[in-house]
C-alpha positions as CSV (number, residue, x, y, z in Angstrom):
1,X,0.0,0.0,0.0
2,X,1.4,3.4,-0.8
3,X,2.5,6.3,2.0
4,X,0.4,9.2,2.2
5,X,0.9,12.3,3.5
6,X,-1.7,15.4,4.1
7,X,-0.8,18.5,3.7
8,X,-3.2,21.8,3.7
9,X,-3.0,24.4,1.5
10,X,-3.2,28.2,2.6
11,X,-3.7,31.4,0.5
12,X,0.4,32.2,0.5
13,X,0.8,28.7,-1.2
14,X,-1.6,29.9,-4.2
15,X,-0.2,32.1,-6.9
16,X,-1.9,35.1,-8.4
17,X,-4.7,33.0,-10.0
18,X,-6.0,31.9,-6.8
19,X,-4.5,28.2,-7.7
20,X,-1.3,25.7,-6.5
21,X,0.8,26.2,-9.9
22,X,3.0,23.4,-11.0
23,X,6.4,24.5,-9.6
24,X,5.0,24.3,-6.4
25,X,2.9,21.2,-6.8
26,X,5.6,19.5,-8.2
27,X,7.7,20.8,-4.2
28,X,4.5,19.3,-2.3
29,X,4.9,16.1,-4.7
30,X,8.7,16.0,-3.3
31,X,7.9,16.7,0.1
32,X,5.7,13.5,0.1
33,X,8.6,11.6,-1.5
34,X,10.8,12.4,1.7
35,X,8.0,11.9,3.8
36,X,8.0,8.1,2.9
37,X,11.7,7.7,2.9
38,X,12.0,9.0,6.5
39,X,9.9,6.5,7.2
40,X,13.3,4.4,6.6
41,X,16.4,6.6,7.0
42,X,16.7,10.0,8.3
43,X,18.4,12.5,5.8
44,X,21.5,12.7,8.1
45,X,21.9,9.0,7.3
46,X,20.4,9.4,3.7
47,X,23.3,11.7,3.2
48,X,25.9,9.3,4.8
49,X,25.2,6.7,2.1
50,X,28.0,5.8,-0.9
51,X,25.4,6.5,-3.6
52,X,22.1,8.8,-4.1
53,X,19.0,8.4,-6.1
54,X,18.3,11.8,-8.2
55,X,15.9,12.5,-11.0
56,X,16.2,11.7,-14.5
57,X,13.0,12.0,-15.9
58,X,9.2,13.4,-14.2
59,X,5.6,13.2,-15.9
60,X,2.9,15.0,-13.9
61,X,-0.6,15.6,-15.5
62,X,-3.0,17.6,-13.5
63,X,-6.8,17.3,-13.5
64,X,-8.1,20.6,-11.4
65,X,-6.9,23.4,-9.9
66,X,-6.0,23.1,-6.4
67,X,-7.2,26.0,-4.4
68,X,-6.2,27.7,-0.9
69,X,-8.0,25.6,2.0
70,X,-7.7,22.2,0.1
71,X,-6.2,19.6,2.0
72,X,-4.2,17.2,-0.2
73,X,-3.6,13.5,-0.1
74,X,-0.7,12.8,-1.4
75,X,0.2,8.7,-2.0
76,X,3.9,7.5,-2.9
77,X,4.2,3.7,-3.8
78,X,7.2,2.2,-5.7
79,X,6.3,1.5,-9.1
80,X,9.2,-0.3,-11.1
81,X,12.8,-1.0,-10.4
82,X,15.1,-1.3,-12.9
83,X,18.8,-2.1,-12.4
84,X,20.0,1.8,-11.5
85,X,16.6,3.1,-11.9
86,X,13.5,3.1,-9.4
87,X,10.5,4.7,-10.6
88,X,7.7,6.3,-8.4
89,X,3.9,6.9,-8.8
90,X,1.9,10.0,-7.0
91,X,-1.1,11.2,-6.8
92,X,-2.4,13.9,-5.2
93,X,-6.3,14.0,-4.4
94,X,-8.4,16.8,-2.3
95,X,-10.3,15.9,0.9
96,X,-13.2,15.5,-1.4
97,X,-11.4,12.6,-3.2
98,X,-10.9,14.6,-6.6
99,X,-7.9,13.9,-8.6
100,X,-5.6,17.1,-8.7
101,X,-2.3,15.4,-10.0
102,X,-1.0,12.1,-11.0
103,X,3.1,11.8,-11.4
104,X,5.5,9.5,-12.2
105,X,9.5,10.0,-11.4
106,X,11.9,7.8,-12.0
107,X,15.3,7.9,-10.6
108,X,18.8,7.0,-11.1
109,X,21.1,5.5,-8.2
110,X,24.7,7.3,-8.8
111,X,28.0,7.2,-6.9
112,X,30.1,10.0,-5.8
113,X,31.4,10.7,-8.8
114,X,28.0,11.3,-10.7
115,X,27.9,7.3,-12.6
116,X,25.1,5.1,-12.4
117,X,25.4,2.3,-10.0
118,X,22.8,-0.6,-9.9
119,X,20.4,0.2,-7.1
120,X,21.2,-1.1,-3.5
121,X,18.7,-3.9,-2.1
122,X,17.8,-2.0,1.1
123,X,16.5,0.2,-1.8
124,X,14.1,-1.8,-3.5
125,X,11.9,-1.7,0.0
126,X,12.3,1.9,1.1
127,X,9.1,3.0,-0.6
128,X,5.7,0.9,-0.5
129,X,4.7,-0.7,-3.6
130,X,2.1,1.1,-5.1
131,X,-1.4,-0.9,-5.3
């Protein structure tokens, strides 16, 4: 089952429009991504590590506008893994169970020096699957 995290949204979230635009959806997507991993690792130890996971490659579509005094849902479940590659499905839904986003992100595992490396095993369990 996937992690989810709630977060509200206010007024100073909300651009000019009156609406969550997609730079900062895309930062509430991320925050529910860490959200899940702490669940594992703290980011002291996440930082300790011989390799890291960043992004290669993100598709979000969105649905509605998300508005100030929303609450979103977001879920994070592992998708796929691949052998240096991990990819992870989101959604984010409003308290009334509307679809706002749906993203996938798939990410690399590198070394140090910026090369792929295959993706550790304590890896392939830090997020949920998604279901």
């Amino acid at each position: 089952m996937a992690d989810e995290l709630t977060i509200h949204i206010y007024p100073s979230d909300c651009d000019s429009a009156g609406h969550v635009n997609h730079t900062y959806m895309l930062a509430l997507l991320e925050r529910g991504r860490w959200a899940a991993l702490e669940k594992h690792m703290t980011y002291e130890e996440y930082l300790k590590r011989a390799m890291m996971a960043v992004v290669r490659h993100i598709e979000a579509s969105y649905t509605v506008p998300a508005r100030a005094g929303d609450d979103f849902i977001i879920r994070t479940g592992l998708l796929s893994i691949g052998s240096t590659s991990l990819t992870v499905k989101q959604t984010a839904h409003n308290q009334r169970g509307t679809l706002i986003c749906e993203a996938e992100i798939v990410y690399v595992t590198i070394s140090p020096d910026g090369k792929p490396v295959p993706v550790p095993g304590h890896w392939r369990t830090i997020f949920s699957s998604w279901t």
